[in-house]
C-alpha positions in Angstrom: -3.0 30.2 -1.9 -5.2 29.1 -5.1 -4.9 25.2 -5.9 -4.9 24.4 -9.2 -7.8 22.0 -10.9 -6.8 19.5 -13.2 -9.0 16.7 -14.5 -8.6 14.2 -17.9 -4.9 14.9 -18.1 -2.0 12.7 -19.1 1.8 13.4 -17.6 4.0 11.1 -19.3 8.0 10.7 -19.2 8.2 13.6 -16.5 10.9 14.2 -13.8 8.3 16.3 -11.1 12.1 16.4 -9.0 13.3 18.9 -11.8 9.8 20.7 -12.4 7.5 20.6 -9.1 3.8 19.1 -9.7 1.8 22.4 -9.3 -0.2 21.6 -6.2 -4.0 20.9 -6.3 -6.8 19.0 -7.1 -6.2 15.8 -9.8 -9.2 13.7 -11.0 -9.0 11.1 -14.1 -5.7 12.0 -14.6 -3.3 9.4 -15.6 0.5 9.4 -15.1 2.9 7.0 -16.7 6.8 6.9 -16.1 6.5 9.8 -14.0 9.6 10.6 -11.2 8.3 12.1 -8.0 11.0 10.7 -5.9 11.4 12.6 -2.8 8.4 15.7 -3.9 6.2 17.0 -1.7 2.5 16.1 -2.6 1.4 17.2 0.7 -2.0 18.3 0.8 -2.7 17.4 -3.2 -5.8 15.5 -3.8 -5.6 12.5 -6.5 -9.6 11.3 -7.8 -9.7 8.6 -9.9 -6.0 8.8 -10.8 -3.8 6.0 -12.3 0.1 6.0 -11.6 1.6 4.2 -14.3 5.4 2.8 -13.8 6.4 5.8 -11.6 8.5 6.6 -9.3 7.0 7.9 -5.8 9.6 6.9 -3.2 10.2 8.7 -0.3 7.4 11.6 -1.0 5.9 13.8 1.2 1.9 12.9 1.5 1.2 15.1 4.2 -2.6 15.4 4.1 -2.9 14.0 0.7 -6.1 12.5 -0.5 -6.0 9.8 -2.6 -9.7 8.1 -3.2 -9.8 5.5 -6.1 -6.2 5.7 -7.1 -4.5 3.1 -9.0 -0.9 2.8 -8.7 0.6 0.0 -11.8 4.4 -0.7 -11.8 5.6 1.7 -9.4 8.4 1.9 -7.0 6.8 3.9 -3.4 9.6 2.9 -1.1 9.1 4.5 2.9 5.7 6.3 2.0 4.0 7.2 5.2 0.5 6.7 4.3 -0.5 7.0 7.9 -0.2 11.0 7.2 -2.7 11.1 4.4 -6.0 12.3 4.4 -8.0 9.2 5.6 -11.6 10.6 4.2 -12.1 8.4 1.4 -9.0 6.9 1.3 -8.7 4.0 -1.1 -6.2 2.5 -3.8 -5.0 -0.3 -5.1 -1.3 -1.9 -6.1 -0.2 -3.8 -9.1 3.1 -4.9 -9.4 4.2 -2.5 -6.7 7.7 -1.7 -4.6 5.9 -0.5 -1.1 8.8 -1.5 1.1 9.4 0.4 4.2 6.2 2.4 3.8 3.9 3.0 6.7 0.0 2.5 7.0 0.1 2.5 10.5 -3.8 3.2 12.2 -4.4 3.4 8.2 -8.5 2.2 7.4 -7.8 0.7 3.8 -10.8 -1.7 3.8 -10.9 -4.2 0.6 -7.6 -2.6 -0.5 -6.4 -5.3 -3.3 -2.6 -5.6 -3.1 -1.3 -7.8 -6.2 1.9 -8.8 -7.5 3.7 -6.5 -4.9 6.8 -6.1 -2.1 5.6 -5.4 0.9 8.8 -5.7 2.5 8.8 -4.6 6.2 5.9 -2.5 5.7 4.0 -1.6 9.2 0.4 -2.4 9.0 -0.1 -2.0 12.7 -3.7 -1.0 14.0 -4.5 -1.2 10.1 -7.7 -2.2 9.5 -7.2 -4.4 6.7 -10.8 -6.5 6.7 -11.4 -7.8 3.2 -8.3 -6.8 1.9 -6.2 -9.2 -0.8 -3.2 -10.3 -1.0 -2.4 -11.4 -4.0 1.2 -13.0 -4.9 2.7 -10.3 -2.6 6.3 -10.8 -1.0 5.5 -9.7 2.9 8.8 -10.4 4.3 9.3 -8.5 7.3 5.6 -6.7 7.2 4.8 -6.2 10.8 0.8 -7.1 11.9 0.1 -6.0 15.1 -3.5 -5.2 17.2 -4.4 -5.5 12.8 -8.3 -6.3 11.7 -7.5 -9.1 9.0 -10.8 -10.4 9.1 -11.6 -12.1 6.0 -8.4 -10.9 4.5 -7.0 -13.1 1.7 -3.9 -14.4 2.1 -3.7 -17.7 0.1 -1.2 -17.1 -2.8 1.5 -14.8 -0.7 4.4 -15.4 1.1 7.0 -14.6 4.0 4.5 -13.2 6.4 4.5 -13.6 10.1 1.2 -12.8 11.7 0.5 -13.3 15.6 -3.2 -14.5 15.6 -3.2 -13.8 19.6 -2.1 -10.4 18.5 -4.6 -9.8 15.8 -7.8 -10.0 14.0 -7.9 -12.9 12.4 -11.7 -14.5 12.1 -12.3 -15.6 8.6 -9.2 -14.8 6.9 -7.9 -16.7 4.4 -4.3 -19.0 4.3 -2.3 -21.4 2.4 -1.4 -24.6 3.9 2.5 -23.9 2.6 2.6 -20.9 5.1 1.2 -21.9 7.9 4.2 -21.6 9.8 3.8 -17.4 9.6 0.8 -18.1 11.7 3.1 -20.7 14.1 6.6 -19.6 14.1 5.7 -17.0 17.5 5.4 -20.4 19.3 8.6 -21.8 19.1 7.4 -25.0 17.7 8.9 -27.7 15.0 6.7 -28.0 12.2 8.0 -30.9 10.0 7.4 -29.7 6.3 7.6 -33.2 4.8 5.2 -35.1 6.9 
């Protein structure tokens, strides 16, 4: 089957659940207040794409490629981004809804995370080396056999991280949440002293 080429193209204000995104190839294309809940992108390739206050939960990204995407403002609850396309792979997140979504194995080097929920997201066997953290909400996020090396943690909150479980060297903390790195070893930590 023929995939479609698009490239400088702006979607806006479109509900892809109604009308399917025609499946293809998608470079410098920009869309804003788009609805793909639930759509199957499988096997769609997104270059230099900007998502813009959409709505991507619960899609399909079988085999998808997504290589310098920007997602702004959208909600991308229980996306399994373990099943993408890993050639290329990288994104970033501003002001994001990821919770429940999977980057299990994923290798998203210097992937900048700002502003978001990461709310029980699985990072396991992630390689996350250089990646940033910044002002995210990582309650529940699990961190397990994960490459954090020189990952920035400093301004986000809620995590709980295993350093005997994961990579840690050079990765970066605040003092307030220490105890995410502690809590796995049952001690008292008094916050006032």
């Amino acid at each position: 089957m023929k995939q479609s080429y698009f490239s400088d193209q702006n979607f806006e204000n479109t509900d892809f659940a109604q009308q399917p995104l025609d499946k293809g190839e998608y470079e410098d294309c920009t869309f804003t207040n788009c609805n793909l809940e639930y759509g199957d992108l499988s096997g769609f390739n997104f270059n230099d794409c900007e998502f813009i206050g959409c709505n991507l939960s619960m899609a399909k990204i079988v085999s998808t490629a997504f290589r310098e995407v920007v997602f702004k403002e959208c909600k991308m609850f229980g996306l399994h981004f373990n099943e993408c396309n890993e050639f290329g792979m990288s994104f970033s997140f501003d002001g994001c809804y990821l919770n429940n979504s999977v980057f299990y194995k994923a290798n998203i080097k210097k992937t900048v995370f700002k502003d978001s929920k990461l709310i029980e997201v699985d990072f396991s066997e992630c390689d996350l080396s250089n990646t940033v953290f910044n002002n995210c909400d990582l309650s529940g996020a699990v961190f397990d056999r994960t490459n954090l090396e020189k990952a920035d943690f400093r301004t986000s909150v809620n995590y709980t991280i295993d350093p005997s479980q994961n990579r840690l060297k050079k990765a970066k903390f605040s003092l307030s949440e220490i105890y995410g790195l502690l809590c796995q070893f049952d001690i008292e930590i008094d916050k006032n002293g």
